[in-house]
N, C-alpha and C positions, 0 to 999 in steps of 0.2 A: 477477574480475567485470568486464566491459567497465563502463568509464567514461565512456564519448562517449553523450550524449541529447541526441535531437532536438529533446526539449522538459520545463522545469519547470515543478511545478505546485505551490505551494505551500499546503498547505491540505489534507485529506480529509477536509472535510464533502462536503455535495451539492454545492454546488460544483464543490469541487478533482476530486471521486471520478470525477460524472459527465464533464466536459471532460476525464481523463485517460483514461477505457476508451475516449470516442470518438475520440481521438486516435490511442491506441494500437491498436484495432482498427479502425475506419474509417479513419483517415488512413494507419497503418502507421507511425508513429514510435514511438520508442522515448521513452521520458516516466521521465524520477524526478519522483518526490512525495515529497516533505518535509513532513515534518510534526512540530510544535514538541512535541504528546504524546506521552503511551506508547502510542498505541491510534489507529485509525481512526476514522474515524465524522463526527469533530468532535461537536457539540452534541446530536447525536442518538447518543451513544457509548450504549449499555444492558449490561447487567453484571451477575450473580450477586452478591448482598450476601452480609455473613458469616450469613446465617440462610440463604440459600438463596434468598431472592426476586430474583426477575427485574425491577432499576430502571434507570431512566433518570438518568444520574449529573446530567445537566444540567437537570433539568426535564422535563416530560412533553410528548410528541412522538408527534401521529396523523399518519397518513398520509392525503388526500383529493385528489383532482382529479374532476375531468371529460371531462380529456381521455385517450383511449383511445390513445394513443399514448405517454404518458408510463405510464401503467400497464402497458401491455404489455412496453414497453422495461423497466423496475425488475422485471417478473415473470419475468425472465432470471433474474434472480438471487435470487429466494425465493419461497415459496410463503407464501399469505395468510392471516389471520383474518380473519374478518368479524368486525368491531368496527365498529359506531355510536354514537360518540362522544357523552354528553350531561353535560351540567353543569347545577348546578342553584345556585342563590346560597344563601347561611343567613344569614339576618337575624334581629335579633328583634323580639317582635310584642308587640301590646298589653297582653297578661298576663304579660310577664315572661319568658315562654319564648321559643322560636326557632319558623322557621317557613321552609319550603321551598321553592320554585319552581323553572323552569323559565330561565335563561339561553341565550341574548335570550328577553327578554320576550314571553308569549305567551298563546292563549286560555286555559292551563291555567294562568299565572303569574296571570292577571286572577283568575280564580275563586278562587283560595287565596288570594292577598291581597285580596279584600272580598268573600269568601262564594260560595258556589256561584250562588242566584237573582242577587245584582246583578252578579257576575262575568259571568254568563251576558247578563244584560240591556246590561250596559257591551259586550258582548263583539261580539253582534247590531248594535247602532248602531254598530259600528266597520266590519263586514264591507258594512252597509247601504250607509255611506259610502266605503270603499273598495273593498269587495270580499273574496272567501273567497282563502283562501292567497297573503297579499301582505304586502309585509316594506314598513313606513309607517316612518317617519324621527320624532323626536319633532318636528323642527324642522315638519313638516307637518302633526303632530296638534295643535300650539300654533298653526298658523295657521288651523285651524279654528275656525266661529264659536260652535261648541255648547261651551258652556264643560266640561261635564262630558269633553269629549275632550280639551280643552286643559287641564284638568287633570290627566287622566291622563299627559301629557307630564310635566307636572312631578313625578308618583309614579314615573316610571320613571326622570327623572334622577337626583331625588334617593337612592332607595332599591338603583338596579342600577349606576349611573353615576357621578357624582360623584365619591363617597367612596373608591369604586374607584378609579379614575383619579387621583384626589391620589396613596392610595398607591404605584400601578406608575409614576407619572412622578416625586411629588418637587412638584407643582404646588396653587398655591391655585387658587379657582374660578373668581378672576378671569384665569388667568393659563393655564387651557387654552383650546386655540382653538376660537372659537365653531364652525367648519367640522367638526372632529370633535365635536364636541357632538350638531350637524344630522344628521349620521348615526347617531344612534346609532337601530337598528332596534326597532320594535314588528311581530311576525310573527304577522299573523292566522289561526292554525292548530294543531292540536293534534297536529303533527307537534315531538317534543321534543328531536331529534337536533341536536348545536350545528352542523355543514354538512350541507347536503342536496347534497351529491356525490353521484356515480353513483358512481363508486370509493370505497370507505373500507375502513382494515383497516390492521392491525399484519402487521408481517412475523412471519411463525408461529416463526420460530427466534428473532429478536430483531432489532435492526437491527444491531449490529456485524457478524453473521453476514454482510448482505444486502452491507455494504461492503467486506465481506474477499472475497466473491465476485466484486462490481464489479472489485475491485482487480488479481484473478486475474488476468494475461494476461501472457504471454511478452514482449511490449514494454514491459511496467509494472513499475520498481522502484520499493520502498517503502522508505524510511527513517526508522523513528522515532526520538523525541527528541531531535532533528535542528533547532537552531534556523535556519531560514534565510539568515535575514536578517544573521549572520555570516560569510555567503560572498558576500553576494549586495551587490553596489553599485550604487547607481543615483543616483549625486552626479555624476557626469559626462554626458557625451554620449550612452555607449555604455552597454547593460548588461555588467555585468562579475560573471562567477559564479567563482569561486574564483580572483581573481585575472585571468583571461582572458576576451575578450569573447568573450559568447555572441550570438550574431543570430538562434537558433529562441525560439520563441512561450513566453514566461514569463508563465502565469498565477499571479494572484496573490489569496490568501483573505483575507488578514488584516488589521491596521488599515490605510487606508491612509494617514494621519498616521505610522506607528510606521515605516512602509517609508521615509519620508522623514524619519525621524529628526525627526518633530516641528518640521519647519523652520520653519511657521506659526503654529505652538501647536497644542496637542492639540483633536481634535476631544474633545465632549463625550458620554458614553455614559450608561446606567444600568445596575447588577449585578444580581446578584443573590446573597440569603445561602437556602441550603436547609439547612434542620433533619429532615433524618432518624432517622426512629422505627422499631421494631421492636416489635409489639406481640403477647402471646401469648393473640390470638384470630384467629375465623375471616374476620372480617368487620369494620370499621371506618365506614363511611361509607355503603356500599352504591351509591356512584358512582365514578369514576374520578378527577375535578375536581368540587370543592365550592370555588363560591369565596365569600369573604366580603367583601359587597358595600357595607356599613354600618358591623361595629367590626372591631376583632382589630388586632394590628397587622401581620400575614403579608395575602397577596393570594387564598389558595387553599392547599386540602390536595390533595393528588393520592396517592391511593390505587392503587396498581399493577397487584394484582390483578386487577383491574375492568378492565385494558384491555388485557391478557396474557392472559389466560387462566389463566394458571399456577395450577394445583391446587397450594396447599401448609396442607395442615389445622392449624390451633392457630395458624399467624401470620402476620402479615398487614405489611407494611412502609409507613408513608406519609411523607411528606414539606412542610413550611410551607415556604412560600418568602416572603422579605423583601424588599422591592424598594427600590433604595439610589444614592444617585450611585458612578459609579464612579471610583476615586481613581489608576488607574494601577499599583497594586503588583502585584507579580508574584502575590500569591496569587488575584486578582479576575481573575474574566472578563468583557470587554464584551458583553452581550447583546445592547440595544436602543440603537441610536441616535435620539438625541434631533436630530429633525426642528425648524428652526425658519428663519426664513430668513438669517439671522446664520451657524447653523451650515453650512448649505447652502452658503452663501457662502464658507464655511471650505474646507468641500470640495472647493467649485469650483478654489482653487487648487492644494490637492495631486492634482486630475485634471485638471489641465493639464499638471502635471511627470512624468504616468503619457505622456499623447499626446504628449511631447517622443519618448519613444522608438517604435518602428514596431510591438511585436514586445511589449509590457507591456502586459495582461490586467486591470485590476482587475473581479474577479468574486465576489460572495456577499454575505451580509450587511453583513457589516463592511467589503467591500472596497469596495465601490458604495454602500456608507453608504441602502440601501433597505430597505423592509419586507415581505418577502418569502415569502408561506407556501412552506413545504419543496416543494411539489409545483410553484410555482409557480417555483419557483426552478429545481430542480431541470428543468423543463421550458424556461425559457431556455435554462439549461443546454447540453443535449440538443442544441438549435439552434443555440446560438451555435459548438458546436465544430465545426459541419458549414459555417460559412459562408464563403466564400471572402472573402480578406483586404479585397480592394480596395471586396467588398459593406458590408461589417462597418465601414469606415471610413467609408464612404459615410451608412451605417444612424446609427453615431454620432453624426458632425457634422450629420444633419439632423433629430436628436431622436426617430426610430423606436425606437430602444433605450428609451429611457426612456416614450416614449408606450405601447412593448407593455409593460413592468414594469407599468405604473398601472392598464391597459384588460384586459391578459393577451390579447389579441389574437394568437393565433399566429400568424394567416394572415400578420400583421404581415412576419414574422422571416420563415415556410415558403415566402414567397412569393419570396425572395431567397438560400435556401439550394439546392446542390446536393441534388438525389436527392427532392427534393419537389414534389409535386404540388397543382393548388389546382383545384378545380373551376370548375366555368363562375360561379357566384354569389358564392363564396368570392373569386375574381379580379377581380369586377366591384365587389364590395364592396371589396376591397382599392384597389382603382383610386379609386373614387371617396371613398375617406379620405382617400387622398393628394393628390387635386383640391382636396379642401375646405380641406388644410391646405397646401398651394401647394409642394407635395412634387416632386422627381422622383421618374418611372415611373408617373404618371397616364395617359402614354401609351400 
């Protein structure tokens, strides 16, 4: 097997997978991927249980964009299901029983929790004052003067929000940030689908399928359960891959505390524990995601079938997921980073010891310590490995990288990569973002 590549990629999630096909087949280098599992995929790995149901080992995982170019690009390698995505909270209600809704909150969530006529009535004075089919903030309904809409801010924190939020963070009430509080949306419409993408849909074969296809290509070796990070040194000057310095393009997925050997202290993450069921019926839930917004002590049950497809009569597999500090041992996975500005702050110096070297990538969830939906990621992605070095470090140091993560702004990125084209209004809008933000290439 030749052993000379032109470039590693450590990691095969979206990520790793996408910057290694573009590399590999746009650039023409020859790329290993390493990767710490037994499997591709990363976080979105899905799998045959021992009953036969088709799960998501890590949690449940839709696909959604907007943008037609990240869709087209992924539809190389699989063919779709149409799946729109909807979750609904289970609360309970004032008789003792439970009681269903629509997450984010909406005209149909308003009428099931206080009645069809005042749901309806509450519903009218909301459209009145804001308008039909528009996503209102609570922070905006509470600064309205009609108290009965500032009210209903407070029935959507308390009842879809809050309670939720302690358990997937770990946080009192005092102690989450008012700014994510502000957003949280009231969607005036009885459209029930949790994204309204133009794209949405599971890969028809599953997604390990869609990754072992990305993977495919004569410049792409794959190595699993493959730890990296015991060949790879990055305590010196140089990068050094088994001993020898390497000078091609090492992208990198994973902590980026763990890559630096925790020189700073570890940054701080949350787990996750999943309880998987196997139940011998047809139907369970009759949603994909049911999450529970008020007790239990899990955050959501995610019911599989609902969002596969998968015919399999008499059983039905689902899954409670726990949401937990994460403690570092080998059996946990970091899911979500915990954003704060402390931690941030953390970060900032294990990516300044990544831009000591010219040619080190930190890219994906955990490497850029961002919060990133898969298509959204996946579509930097896409971009970042088309972009020419000197742009890319330019785009860096003057915050465009991070202002397109927040804004998703692609013209951002497209406007500075090779083989991309930007329209006449597309360009002028680009230009004049960069003016506002005292950027080069306003001119």
């Amino acid at each position: 097997m030749d052993t000379h590549f032109d470039c590693l990629v450590i990691g095969s999630g979206y990520a790793g997978s996408v910057a290694a096909r573009e590399m590999a087949e746009r650039g023409g280098r020859r790329v290993l991927v390493l990767e710490r599992r037994g499997h591709v995929g990363g976080n979105a790995y899905d799998r045959l249980d021992d009953a036969g149901v088709l799960i998501h080992q890590y949690g449940p995982h839709i696909f959604h964009t907007n943008n037609k170019t990240v869709f087209d690009w992924l539809s190389r390698f699989t063919q779709w299901r149409d799946y729109q995505h909807r979750v609904i909270a289970n609360i309970p209600d004032e008789q003792g029983g439970r009681m269903t809704y629509p997450v984010p909150f909406n005209l149909t969530s308003l009428e099931t929790a206080f009645g069809p006529e005042e749901g309806k009535r509450l519903g009218d004075k909301l459209i009145a004052a804001y308008g039909a089919e528009k996503k209102v903030t609570i922070l905006e309904l509470r600064q309205n003067a009609d108290p009965e809409i500032a009210a209903l801010a407070d029935y959507v924190y308390s009842h879809v929000f809050v309670r939720y939020t302690m358990k997937q963070w770990g946080q009192t009430p005092e102690e989450i940030d008012p700014n994510t509080t502000a957003r949280v949306p009231v969607f005036l419409s009885r459209d029930d689908r949790y994204f309204q993408d133009v794209y949405q849909g599971m890969p028809l074969e599953g997604y390990t399928p869609m990754f072992e296809q990305m993977l495919d290509h004569p410049n792409i070796t794959v190595e699993l359960g493959r730890d990296a990070l015991k060949d790879l040194d990055v305590s010196g000057e140089r990068v050094l891959w088994e001993g020898a310095v390497f000078d091609g393009p090492v992208v990198y997925t994973g902590q980026a505390d763990e890559l630096f050997g925790f020189r700073f202290g570890p940054l701080p993450y949350r787990t996750l524990d999943f309880q998987f069921e196997t139940l011998l019926q047809d139907n369970f839930q009759g949603y994909g995601t049911v999450n529970y917004t008020v007790d239990q002590d899990f955050t959501r049950i995610t019911e599989f079938k609902h969002m596969t497809g998968q015919v399999c009569p008499g059983r039905t597999t689902i899954v409670k997921e726990y949401s937990r500090a994460y403690e570092g041992r080998e059996d946990e996975t970091p899911y979500y980073a915990i954003i704060a500005p402390d931690n941030n702050a953390l970060y900032g110096q294990y990516a300044d010891l990544a831009r000591r070297f010219g040619s080190l990538y930190l890219l994906g969830r955990l490497a850029d310590k961002s919060f990133v939906e898969v298509t959204r990621e996946g579509r930097f992605t896409l971009y970042r490995a088309r972009v020419r070095e000197e742009d890319y470090r330019r785009m860096e140091t003057n915050g465009l990288l991070r202002r397109y993560y927040k804004n998703s702004v692609a013209g951002m990125v497209a406007a500075l990569v090779q083989d991309e084209a930007l329209t006449g209004s597309e360009l002028a809008g680009l230009k004049e973002l960069l003016r506002k933000a005292g950027e080069p290439g306003a001119e």
